[in-house]
C-alpha positions in Angstrom: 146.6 186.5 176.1 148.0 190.2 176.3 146.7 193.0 175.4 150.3 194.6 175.4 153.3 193.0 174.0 157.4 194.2 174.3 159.7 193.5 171.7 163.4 193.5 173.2 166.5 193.5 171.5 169.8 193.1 173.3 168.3 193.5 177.0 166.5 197.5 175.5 162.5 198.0 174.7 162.3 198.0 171.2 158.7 199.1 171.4 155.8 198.4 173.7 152.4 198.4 172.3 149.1 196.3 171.2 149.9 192.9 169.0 148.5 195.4 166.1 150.5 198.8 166.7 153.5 196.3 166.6 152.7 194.8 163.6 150.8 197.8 161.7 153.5 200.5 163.1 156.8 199.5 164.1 158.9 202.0 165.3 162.5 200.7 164.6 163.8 198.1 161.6 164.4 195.6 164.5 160.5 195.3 165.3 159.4 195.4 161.6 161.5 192.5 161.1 160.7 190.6 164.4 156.9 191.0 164.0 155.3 188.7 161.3 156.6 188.3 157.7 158.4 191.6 155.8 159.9 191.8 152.4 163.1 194.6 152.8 165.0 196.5 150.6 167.7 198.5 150.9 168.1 201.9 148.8 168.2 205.8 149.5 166.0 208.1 149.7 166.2 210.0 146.8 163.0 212.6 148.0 161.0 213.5 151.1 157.4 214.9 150.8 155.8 215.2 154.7 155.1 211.9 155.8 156.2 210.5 152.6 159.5 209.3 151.1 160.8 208.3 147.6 162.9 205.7 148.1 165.4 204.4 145.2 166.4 201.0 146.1 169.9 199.0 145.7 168.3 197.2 142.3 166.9 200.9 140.8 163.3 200.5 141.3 161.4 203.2 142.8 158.8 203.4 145.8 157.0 206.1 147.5 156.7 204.9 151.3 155.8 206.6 154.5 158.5 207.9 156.6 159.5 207.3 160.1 161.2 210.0 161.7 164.9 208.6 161.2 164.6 208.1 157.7 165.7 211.8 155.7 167.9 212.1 152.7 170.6 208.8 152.4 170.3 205.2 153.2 167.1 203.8 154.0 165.5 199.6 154.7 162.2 200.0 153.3 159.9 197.0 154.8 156.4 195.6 153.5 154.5 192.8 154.9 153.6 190.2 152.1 149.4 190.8 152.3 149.9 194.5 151.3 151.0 193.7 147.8 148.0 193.4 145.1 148.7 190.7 142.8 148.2 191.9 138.9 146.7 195.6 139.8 143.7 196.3 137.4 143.7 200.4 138.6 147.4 200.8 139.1 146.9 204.7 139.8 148.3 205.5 143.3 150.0 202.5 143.8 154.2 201.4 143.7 154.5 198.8 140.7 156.9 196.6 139.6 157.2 193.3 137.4 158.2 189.7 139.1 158.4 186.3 137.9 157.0 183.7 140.2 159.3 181.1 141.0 157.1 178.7 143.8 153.4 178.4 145.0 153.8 177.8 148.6 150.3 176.3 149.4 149.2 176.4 152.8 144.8 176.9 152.2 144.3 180.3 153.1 147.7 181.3 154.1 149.4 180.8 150.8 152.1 182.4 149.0 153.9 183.5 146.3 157.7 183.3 146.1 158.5 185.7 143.5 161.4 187.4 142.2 162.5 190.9 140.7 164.6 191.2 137.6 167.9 191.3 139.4 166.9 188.7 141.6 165.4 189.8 144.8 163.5 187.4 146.1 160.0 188.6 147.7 156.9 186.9 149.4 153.4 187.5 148.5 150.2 186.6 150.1 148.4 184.5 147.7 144.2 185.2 148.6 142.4 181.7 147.7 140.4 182.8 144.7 139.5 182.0 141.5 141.4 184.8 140.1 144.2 183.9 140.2 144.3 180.3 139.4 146.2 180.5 135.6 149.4 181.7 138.0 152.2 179.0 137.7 155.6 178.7 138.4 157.4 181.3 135.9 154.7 183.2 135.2 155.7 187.1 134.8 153.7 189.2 136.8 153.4 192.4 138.3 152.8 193.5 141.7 151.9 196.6 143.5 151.1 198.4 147.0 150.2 201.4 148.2 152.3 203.8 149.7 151.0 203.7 153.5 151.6 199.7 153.4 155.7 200.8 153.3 157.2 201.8 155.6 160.8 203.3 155.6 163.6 203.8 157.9 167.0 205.3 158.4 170.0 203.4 157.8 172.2 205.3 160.9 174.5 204.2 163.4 173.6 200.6 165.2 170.8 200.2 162.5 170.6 196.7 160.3 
């Protein structure tokens, strides 16, 4: 085992770093997609508050993410790894929230997930913890979802970006 991986993408260093800055922090869209599971979205950033971005996506709903340094005013892929969402919020205050419909239970024990879906269609995974509380969610079920802020991250749509 390492203590330091590399991601590489067309023979250039991505980013070096611990299995967890890699994971936790990517530094470009190429890593957060390489590293582990990500729901994306593509939108604009409508609003920039420090470290903080309101991002509008391509289906209008609205999310306040953290910003990496190529991401101002424009396009923007917003990325969130499937454990950050909270299933059926009960304090919603502070968090990004949005309705879905569950369309498959994809049971695996501990690692399962939703496969849910937005209004317009986008299709999104959720981490499904194995608890009691959430056993009357079924195929078709309409729920809603939410995460915080810090668990988004959003980049720049420039030049040579996905």
């Amino acid at each position: 085992m390492s203590d330091t991986v590399a991601v590489m993408n067309r023979g250039r260093f991505e980013q070096v770093g611990t299995p967890q800055e890699l994971y936790g922090d990517p530094h470009t869209p190429f890593v957060a997609g390489f590293v582990g599971d990500s729901n994306r979205w593509e939108g604009e950033v409508v609003e920039m508050d420090g470290e903080t971005v309101l991002v509008r996506t391509d289906e209008d709903l609205v999310f306040r993410a953290r910003r990496k340094a190529d991401a101002g005013k424009g396009p923007a892929t917003l990325f969130l790894r499937p454990e950050a969402m909270v299933i059926e919020p009960v304090d919603a205050a502070g968090l990004n929230t949005f309705p879905v419909t569950v369309r498959a239970i994809l049971f695996d024990g501990a690692n399962s997930r939703l496969l849910t879906a937005t209004p317009s269609g986008h299709e999104l995974l959720v981490a499904l913890p194995q608890n009691r509380a959430f056993d009357h969610i079924r195929p078709g079920a309409d729920i809603t979802l939410g995460w915080h802020p810090q668990s988004g991250i959003a980049f720049g749509r420039g030049e040579g970006r996905p």
